[in-house]
C-alpha positions as CSV (number, residue, x, y, z in Angstrom):
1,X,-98.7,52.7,242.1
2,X,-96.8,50.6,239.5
3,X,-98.5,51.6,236.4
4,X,-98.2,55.2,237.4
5,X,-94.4,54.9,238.1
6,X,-94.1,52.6,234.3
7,X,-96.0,55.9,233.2
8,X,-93.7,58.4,234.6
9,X,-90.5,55.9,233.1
10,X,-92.0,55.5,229.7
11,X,-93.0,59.6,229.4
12,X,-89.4,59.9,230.8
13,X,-87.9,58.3,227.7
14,X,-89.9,59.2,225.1
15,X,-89.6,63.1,226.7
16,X,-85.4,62.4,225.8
17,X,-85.7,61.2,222.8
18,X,-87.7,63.8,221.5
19,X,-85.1,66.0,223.1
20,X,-82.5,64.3,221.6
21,X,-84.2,64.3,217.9
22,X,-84.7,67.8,218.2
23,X,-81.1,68.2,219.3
24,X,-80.2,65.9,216.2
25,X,-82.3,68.6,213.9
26,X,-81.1,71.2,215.6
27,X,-77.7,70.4,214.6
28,X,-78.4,69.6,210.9
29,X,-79.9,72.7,210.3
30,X,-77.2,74.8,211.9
31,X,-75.1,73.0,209.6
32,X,-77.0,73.9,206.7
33,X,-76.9,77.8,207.7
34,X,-73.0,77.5,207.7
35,X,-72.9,76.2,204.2
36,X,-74.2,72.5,204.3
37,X,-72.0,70.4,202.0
38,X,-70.1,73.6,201.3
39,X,-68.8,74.0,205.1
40,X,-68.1,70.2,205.3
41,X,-65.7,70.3,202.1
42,X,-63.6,72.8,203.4
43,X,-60.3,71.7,203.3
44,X,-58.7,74.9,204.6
45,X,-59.7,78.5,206.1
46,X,-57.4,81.8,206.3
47,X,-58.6,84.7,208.6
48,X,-56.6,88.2,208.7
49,X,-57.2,90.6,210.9
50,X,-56.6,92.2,214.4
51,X,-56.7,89.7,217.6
52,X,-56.5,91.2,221.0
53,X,-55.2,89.5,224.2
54,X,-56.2,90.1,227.9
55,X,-55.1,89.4,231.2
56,X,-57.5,89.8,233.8
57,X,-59.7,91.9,231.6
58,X,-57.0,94.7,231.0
59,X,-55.4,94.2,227.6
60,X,-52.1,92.9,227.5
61,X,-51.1,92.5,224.0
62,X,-52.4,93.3,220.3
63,X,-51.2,92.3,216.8
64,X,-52.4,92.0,213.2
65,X,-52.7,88.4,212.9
66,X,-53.3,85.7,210.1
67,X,-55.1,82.3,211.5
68,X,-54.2,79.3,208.8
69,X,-56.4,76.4,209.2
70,X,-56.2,72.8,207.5
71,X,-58.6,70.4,207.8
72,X,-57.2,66.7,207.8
73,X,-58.5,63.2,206.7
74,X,-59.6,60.7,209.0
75,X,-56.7,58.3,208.9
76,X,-54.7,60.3,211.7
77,X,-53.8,58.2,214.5
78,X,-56.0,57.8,217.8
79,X,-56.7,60.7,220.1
80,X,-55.1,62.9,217.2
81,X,-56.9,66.0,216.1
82,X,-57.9,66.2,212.9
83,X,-56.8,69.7,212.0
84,X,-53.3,71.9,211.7
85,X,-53.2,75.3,212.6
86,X,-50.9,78.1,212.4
87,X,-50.9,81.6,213.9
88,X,-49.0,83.9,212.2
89,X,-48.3,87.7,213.8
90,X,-47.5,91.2,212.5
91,X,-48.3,93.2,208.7
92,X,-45.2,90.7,207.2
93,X,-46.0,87.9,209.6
94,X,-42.5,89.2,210.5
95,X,-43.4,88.9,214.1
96,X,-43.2,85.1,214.8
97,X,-45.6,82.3,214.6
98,X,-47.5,79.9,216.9
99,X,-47.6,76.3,215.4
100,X,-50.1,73.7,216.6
101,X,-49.3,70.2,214.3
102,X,-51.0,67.0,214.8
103,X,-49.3,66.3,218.0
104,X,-46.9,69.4,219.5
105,X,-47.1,72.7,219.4
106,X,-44.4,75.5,218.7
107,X,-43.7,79.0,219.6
108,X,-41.7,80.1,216.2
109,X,-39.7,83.4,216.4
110,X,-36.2,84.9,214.9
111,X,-34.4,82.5,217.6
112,X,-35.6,79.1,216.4
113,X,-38.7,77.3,217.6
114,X,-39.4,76.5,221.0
115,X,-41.8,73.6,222.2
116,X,-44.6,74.9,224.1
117,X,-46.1,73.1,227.5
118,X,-48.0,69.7,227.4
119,X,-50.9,71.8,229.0
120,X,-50.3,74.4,226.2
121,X,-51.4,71.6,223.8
122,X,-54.0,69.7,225.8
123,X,-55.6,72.9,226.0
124,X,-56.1,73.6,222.9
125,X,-57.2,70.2,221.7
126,X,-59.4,70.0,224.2
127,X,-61.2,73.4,223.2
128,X,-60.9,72.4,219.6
129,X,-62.7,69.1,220.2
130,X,-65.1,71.2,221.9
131,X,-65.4,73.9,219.0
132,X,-68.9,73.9,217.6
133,X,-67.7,74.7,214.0
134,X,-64.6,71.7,214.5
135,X,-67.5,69.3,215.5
136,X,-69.8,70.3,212.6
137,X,-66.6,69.8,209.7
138,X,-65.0,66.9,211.7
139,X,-67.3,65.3,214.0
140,X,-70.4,65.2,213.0
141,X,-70.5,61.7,212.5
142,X,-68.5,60.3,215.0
143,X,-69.8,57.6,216.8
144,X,-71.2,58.0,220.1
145,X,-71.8,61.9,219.2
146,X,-74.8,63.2,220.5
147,X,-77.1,66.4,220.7
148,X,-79.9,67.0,222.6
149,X,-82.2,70.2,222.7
150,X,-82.5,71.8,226.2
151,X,-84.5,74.2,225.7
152,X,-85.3,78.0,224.3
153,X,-84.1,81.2,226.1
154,X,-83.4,85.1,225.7
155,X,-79.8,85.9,226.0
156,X,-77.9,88.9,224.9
157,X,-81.7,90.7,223.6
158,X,-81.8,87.8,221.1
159,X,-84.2,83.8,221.1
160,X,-81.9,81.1,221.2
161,X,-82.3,77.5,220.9
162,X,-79.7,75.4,223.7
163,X,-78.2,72.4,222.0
164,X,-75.6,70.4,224.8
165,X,-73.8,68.2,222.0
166,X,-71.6,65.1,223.9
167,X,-69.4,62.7,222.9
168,X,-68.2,59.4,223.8
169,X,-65.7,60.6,226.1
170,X,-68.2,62.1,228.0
171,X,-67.0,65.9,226.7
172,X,-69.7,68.2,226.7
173,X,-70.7,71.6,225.1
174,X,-73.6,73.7,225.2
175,X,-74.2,76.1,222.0
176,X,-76.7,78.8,222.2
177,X,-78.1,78.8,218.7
178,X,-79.9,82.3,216.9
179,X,-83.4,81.2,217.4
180,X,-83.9,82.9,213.6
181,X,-81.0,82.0,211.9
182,X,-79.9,79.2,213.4
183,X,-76.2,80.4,213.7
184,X,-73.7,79.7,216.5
185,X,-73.3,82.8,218.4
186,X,-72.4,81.6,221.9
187,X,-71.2,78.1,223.2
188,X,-69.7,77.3,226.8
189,X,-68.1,73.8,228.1
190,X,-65.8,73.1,231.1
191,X,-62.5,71.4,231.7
192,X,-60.1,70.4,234.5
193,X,-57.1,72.5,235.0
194,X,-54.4,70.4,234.7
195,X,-52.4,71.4,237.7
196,X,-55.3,72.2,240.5
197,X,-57.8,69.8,239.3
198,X,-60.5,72.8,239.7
199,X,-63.3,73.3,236.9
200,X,-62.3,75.5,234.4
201,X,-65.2,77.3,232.3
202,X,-64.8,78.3,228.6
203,X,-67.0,80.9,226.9
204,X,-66.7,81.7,223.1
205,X,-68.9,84.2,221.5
206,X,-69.6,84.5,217.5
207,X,-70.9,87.4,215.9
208,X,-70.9,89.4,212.4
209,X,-71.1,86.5,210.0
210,X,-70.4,87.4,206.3
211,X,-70.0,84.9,203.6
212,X,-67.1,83.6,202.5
213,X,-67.0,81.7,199.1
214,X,-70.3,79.9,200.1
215,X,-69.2,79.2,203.6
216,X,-70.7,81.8,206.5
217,X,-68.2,82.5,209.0
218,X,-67.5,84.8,212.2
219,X,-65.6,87.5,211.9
220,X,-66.0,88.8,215.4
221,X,-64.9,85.7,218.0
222,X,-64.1,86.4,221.6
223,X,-63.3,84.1,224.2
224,X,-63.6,84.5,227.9
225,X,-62.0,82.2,230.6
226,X,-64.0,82.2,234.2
227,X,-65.7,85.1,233.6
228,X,-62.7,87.2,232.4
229,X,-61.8,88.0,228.8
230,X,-58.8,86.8,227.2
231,X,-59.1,86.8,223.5
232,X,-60.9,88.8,220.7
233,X,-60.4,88.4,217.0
234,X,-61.4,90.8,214.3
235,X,-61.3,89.5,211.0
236,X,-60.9,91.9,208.0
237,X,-61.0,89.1,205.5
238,X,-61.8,85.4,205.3
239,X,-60.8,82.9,202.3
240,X,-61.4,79.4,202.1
241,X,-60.3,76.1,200.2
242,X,-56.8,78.4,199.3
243,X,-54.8,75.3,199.2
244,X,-52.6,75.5,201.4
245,X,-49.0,74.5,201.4
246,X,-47.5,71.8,204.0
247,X,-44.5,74.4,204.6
248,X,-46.8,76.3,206.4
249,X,-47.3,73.3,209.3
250,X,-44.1,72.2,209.3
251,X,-41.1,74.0,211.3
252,X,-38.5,75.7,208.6
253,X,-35.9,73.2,207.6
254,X,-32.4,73.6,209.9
255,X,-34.3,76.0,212.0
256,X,-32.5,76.2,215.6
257,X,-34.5,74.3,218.5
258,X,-35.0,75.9,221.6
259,X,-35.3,74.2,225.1
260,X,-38.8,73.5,225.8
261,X,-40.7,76.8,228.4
262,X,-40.4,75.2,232.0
């Protein structure tokens, strides 16, 4: 009875960490299909195109929009993210700006700039920590980072390979990988809603990659919240290492501050 149950124990562990190598492979190779070194010296990204919003799957709100995204070193301080982003909206990116900097986050518009909500910002670090292609540039060797293969499935007419990646703070994200390719096309994780505690699930979906300058990117993303869409993005064009300017994360000199949204 012993020796069968130190069999079952010692198949047990050697069954996870061949999952767990696997996931580790798994995870370098999608890496390589981005772009290997390529993707992981990208200092900055620009994507221009149309992005769609949606509230409770009707849409509520459209715009041509420009992301900008900056990639930062590693000496940020603790629990910082390692990236700047701003969201620029309209054909003269006349139409305001959303701002996420190290640490807050800004709605810009011809008023001044207006502090958006803690949750606002917790948010979206906590779906950047969670992005597959922020983990791959960022986080790939973070310590206590882990990936484990769980599996192979159909979804969406295509094989995918299931790769739950986890870090030390117990965050985790499962990305469904193109069993052929080895591309992102579909990742999922869950959060806490700040305000009633309840479970909170995150969808993001990638498709149409096209290569820019040596880097393979998405130009389709959408994003769904508890089942219901809220976001697309369609990217008409895609440049990276552009070197981008520190005006563009930082709030216009003199520019009139707004009381932080209640």
């Amino acid at each position: 009875m012993k020796f069968a149950l130190v069999a079952m124990c010692v198949a047990s562990a050697l069954a996870a960490q061949e999952r767990e190598a696997r996931g580790r492979r798994l995870l370098e190779q999608a890496l390589q299909a981005l772009g290997g070194e390529r993707f992981r010296a990208m200092r900055d990204r620009v994507e221009s195109g149309r992005a769609y919003s949606f509230y409770r799957e009707e849409l509520s709100g459209l715009a041509r929009t420009t992301i900008y995204t900056r990639y930062l070193s590693a000496d940020v301080a603790p629990g910082e993210l390692r990236v700047e982003e701003r969201q620029s909206f309209g054909n003269n990116e006349d139409r305001g700006a959303v701002l996420f900097t190290r640490s807050q986050a800004y709605q810009i518009t011809f008023r001044g700039a207006r502090p958006l909500p803690a949750e606002t910002l917790q948010r979206y670090r906590e779906t950047t920590l969670c992005n597959v292609f922020y983990i791959l540039r960022q986080r790939l060797d973070e310590p206590g980072l882990m990936a484990e293969w769980r599996g192979s499935d159909l979804w969406e007419g295509q094989r995918v390979e299931l790769l739950e990646i986890t870090d030390s703070d117990n965050r985790s994200v499962t990305v469904y990988l193109n069993a052929s390719t080895l591309l992102p096309v579909r990742q999922v994780f869950h959060r806490r809603d700040p305000k009633t505690r309840l479970r909170v699930e995150e969808v993001t979906l990638y498709s149409k990659y096209r290569d820019a300058g040596g880097v393979l990117w998405p130009y389709v993303i959408e994003r769904e919240r508890d089942g219901e869409k809220i976001f697309q993005m369609y990217s008409e064009r895609v440049e990276i290492n552009r070197g981008l300017s520190d005006d563009l994360f930082r709030l216009p000199p003199g520019i009139k501050m707004l009381k932080p949204l209640p």
